[in-house]
VMD Tcl script that builds the backbone (N, CA, C; Angstrom):
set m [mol new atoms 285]
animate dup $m
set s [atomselect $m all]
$s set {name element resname resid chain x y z} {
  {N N UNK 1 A 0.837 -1.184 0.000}
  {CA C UNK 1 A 0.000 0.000 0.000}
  {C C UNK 1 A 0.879 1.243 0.000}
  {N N UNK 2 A 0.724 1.988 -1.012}
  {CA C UNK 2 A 1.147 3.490 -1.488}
  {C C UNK 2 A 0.768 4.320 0.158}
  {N N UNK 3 A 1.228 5.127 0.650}
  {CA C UNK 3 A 0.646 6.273 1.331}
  {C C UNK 3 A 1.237 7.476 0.913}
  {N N UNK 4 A 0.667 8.755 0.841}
  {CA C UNK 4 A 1.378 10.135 0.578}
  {C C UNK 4 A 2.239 10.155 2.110}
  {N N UNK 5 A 3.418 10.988 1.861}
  {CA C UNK 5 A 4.323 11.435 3.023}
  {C C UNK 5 A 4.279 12.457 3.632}
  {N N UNK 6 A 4.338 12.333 4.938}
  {CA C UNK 6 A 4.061 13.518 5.890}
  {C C UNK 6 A 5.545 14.563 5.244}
  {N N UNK 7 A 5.407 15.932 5.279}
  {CA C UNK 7 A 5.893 17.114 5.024}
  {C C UNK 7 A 6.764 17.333 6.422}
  {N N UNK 8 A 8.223 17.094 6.123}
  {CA C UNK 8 A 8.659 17.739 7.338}
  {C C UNK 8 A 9.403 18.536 6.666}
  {N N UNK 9 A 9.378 19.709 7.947}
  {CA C UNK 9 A 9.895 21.427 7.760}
  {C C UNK 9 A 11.581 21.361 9.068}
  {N N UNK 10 A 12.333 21.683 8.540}
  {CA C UNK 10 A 13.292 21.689 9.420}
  {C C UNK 10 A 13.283 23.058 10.026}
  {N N UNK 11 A 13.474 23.394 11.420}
  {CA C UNK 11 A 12.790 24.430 11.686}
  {C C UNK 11 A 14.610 24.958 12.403}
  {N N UNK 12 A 15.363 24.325 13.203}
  {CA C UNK 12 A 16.693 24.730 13.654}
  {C C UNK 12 A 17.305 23.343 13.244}
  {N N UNK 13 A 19.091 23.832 13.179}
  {CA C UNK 13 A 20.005 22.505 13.263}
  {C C UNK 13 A 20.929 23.541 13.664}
  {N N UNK 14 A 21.516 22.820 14.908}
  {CA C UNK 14 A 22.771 23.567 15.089}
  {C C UNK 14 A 23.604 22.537 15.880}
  {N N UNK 15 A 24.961 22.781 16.693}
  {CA C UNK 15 A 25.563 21.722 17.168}
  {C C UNK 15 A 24.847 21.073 18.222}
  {N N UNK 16 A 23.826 21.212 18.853}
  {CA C UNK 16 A 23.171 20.748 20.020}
  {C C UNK 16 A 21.635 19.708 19.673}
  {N N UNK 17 A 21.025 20.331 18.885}
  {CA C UNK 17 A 19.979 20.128 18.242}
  {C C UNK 17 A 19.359 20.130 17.154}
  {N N UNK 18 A 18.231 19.562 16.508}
  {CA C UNK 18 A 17.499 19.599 15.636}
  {C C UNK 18 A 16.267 19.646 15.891}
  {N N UNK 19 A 15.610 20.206 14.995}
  {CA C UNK 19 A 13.718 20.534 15.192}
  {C C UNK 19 A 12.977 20.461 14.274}
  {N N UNK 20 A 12.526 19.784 13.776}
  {CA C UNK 20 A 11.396 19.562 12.513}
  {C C UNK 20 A 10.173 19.635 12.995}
  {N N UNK 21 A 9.327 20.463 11.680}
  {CA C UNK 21 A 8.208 19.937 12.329}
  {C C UNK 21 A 7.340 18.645 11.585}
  {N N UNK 22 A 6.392 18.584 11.587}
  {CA C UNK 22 A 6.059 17.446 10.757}
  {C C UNK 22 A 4.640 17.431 10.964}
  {N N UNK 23 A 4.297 17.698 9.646}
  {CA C UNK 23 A 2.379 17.509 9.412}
  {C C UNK 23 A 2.044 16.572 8.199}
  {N N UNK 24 A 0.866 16.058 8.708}
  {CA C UNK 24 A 0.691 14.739 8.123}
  {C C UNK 24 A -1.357 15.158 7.614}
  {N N UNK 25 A -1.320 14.640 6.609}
  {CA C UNK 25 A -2.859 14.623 5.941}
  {C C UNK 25 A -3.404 13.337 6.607}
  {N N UNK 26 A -4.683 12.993 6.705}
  {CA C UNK 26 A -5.057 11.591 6.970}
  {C C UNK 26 A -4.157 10.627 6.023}
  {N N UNK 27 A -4.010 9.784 7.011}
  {CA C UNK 27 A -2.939 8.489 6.075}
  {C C UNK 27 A -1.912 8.770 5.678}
  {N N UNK 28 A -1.307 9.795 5.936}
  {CA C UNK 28 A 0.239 10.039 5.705}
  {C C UNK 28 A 0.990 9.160 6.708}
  {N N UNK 29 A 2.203 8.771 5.907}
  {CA C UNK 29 A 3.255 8.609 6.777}
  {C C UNK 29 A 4.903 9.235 6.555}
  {N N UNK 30 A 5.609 8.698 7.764}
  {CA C UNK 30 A 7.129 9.491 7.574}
  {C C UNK 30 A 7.865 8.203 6.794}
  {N N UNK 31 A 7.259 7.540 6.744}
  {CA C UNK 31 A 8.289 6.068 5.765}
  {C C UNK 31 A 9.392 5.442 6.890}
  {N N UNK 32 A 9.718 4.387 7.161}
  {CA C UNK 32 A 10.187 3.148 8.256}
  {C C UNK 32 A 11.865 4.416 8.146}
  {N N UNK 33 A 11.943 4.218 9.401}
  {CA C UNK 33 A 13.489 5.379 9.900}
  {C C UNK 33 A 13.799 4.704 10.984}
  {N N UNK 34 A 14.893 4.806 11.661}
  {CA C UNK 34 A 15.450 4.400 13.114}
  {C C UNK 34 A 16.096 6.085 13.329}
  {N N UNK 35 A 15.570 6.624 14.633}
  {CA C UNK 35 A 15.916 7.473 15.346}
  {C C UNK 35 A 18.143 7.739 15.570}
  {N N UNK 36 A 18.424 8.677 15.291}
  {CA C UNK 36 A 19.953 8.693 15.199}
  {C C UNK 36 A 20.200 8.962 16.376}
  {N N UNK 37 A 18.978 10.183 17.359}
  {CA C UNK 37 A 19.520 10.273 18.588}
  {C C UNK 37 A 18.167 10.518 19.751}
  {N N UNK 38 A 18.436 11.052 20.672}
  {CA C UNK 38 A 17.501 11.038 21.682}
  {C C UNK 38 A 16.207 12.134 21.379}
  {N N UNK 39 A 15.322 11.872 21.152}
  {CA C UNK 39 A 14.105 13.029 20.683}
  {C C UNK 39 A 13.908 13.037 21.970}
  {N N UNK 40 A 12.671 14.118 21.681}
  {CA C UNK 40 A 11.290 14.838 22.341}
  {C C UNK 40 A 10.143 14.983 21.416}
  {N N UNK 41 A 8.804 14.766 20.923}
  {CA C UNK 41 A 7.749 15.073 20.087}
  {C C UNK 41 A 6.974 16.048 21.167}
  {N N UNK 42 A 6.525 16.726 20.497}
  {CA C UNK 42 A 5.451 17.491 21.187}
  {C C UNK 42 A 3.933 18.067 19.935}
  {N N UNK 43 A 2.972 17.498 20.422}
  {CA C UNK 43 A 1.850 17.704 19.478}
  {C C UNK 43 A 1.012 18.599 19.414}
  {N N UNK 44 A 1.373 19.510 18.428}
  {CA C UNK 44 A 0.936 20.467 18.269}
  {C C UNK 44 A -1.140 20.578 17.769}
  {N N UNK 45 A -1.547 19.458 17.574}
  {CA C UNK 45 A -2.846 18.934 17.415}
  {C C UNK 45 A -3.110 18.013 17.956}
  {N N UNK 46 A -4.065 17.337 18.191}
  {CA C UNK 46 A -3.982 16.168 18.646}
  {C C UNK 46 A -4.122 14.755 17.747}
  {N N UNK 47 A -3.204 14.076 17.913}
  {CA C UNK 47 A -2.518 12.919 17.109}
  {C C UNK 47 A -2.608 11.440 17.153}
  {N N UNK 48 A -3.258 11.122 16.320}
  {CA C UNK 48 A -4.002 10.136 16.629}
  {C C UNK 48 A -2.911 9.048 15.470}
  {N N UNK 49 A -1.828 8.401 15.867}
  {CA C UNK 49 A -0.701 7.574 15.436}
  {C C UNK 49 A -0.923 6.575 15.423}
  {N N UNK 50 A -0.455 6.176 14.401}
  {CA C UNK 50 A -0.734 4.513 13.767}
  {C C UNK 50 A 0.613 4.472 13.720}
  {N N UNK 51 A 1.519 3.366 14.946}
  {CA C UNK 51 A 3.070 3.358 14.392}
  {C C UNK 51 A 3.800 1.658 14.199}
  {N N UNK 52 A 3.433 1.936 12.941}
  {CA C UNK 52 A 4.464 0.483 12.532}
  {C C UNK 52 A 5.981 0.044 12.997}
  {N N UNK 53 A 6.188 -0.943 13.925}
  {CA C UNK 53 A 7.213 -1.268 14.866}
  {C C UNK 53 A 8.129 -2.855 13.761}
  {N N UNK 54 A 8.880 -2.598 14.435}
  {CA C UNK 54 A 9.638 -4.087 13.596}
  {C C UNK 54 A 9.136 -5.361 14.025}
  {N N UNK 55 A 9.107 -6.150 12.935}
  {CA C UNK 55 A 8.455 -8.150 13.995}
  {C C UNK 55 A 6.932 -7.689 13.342}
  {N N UNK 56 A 6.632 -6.232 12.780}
  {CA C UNK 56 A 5.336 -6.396 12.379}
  {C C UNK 56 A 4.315 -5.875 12.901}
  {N N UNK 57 A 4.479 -5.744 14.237}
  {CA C UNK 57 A 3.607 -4.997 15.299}
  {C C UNK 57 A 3.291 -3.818 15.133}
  {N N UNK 58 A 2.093 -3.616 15.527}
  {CA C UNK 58 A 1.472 -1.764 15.264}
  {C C UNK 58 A 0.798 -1.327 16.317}
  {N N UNK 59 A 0.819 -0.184 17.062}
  {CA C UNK 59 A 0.636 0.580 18.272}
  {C C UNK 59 A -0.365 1.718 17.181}
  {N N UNK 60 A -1.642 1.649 18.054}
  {CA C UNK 60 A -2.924 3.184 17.687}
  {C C UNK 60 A -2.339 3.774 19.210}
  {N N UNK 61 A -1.814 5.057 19.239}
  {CA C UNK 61 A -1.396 5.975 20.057}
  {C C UNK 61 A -1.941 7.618 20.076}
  {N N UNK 62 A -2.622 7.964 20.585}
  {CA C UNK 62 A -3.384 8.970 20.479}
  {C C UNK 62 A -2.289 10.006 21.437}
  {N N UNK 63 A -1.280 11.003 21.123}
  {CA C UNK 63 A -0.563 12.163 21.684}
  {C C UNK 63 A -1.675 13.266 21.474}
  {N N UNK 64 A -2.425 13.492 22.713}
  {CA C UNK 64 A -2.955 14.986 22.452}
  {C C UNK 64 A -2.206 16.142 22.290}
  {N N UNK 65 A -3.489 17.330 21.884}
  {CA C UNK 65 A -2.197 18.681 21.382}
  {C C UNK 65 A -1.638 19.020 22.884}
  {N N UNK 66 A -0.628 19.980 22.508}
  {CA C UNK 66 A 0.124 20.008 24.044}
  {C C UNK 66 A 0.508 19.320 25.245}
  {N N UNK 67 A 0.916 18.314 24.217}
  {CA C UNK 67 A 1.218 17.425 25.309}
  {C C UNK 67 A 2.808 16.927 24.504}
  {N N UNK 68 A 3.702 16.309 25.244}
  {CA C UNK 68 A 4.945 15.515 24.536}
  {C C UNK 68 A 5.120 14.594 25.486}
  {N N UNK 69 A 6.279 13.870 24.654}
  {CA C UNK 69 A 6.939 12.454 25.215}
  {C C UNK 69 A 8.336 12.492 24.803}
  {N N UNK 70 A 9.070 11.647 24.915}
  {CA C UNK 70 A 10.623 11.111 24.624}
  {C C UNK 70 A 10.783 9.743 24.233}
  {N N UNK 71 A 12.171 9.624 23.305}
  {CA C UNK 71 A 12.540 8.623 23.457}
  {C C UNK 71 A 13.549 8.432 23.273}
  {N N UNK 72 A 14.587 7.541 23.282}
  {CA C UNK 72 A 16.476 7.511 23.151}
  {C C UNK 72 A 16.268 7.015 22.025}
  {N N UNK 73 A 17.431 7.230 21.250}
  {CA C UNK 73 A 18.267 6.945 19.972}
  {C C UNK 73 A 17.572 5.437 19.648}
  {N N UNK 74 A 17.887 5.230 18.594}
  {CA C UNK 74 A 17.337 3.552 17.803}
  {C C UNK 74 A 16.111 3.306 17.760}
  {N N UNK 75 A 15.427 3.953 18.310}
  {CA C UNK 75 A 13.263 3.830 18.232}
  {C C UNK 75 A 13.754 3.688 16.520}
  {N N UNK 76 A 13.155 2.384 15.925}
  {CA C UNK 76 A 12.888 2.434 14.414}
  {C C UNK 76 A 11.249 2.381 14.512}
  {N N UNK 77 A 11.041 2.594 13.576}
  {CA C UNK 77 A 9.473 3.037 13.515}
  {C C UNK 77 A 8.876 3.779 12.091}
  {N N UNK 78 A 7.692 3.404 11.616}
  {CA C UNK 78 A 7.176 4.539 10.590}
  {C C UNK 78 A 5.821 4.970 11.168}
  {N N UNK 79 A 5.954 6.476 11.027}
  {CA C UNK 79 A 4.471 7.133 11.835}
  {C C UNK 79 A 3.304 7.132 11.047}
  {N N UNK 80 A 2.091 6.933 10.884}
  {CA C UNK 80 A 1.327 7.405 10.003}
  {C C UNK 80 A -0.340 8.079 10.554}
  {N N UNK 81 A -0.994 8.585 10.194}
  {CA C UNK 81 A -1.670 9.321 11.164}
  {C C UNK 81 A -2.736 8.464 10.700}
  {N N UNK 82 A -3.053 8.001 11.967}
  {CA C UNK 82 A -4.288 6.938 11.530}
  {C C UNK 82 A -5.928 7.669 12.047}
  {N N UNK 83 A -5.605 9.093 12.057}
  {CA C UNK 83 A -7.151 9.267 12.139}
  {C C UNK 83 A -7.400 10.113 10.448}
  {N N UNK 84 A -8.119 10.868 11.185}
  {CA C UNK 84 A -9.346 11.583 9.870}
  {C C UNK 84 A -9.094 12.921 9.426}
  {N N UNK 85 A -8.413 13.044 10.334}
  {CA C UNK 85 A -7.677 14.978 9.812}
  {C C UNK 85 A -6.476 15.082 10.288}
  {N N UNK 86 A -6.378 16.683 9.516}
  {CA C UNK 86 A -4.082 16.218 9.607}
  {C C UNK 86 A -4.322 16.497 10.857}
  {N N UNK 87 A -2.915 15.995 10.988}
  {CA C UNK 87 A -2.235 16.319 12.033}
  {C C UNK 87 A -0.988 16.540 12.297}
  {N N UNK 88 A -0.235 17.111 13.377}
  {CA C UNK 88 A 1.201 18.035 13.100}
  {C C UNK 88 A 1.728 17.935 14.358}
  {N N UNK 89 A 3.020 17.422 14.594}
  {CA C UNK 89 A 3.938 18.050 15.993}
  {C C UNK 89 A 5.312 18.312 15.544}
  {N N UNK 90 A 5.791 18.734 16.771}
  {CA C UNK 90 A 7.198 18.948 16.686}
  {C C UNK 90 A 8.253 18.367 17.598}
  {N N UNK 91 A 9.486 17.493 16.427}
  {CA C UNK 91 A 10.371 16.664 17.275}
  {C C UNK 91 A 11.848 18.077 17.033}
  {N N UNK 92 A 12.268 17.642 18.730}
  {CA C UNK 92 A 13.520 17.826 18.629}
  {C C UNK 92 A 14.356 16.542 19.067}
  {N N UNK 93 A 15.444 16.843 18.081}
  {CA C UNK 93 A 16.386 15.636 18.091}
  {C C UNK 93 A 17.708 16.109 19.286}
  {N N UNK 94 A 18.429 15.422 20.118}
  {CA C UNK 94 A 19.625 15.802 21.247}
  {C C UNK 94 A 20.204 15.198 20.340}
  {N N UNK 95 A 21.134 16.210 19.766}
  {CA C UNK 95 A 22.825 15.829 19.369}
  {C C UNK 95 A 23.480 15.547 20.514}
}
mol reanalyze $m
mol bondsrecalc $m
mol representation Tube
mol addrep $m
């Protein structure tokens, strides 16, 4: 199955950090990635995630707006927004 790709905007990169943001149409995804370093997401809408895990497994994860989470380096994963309208947050990456 084809999906269109979520739009990410690089918003800073400097020696410490990175910040994208990333908005997604219904059924978008970011395409299968492994994390390089330690994030933060924070959801700027509320986000209703469909995230394809390795072995096959899939997590429905609902991040409301204003709200975030973390995770360390190697999370592989592809995001795709499994509800009905876009939706958008913002990761920073720890160099």
């Amino acid at each position: 199955m084809t999906r269109p790709q979520a739009t990410a905007t690089q918003m800073v990169e400097d020696n410490r950090v990175i910040v994208t943001r990333f908005d997604f149409e219904p059924g978008a995804e970011t395409g299968w990635h492994r994390h390089a370093h330690d994030y933060v997401i924070t959801a700027v809408t509320d986000c209703q995630m469909l995230l394809e895990e390795p072995g096959g497994e899939i997590r429905d994860v609902l991040v409301p707006a204003g709200t975030a989470y973390r995770r360390e380096e190697g999370i592989e994963h592809n995001v795709i927004n499994g509800g009905d309208v876009p939706m958008s947050f913002v990761e920073v990456e720890l160099k």
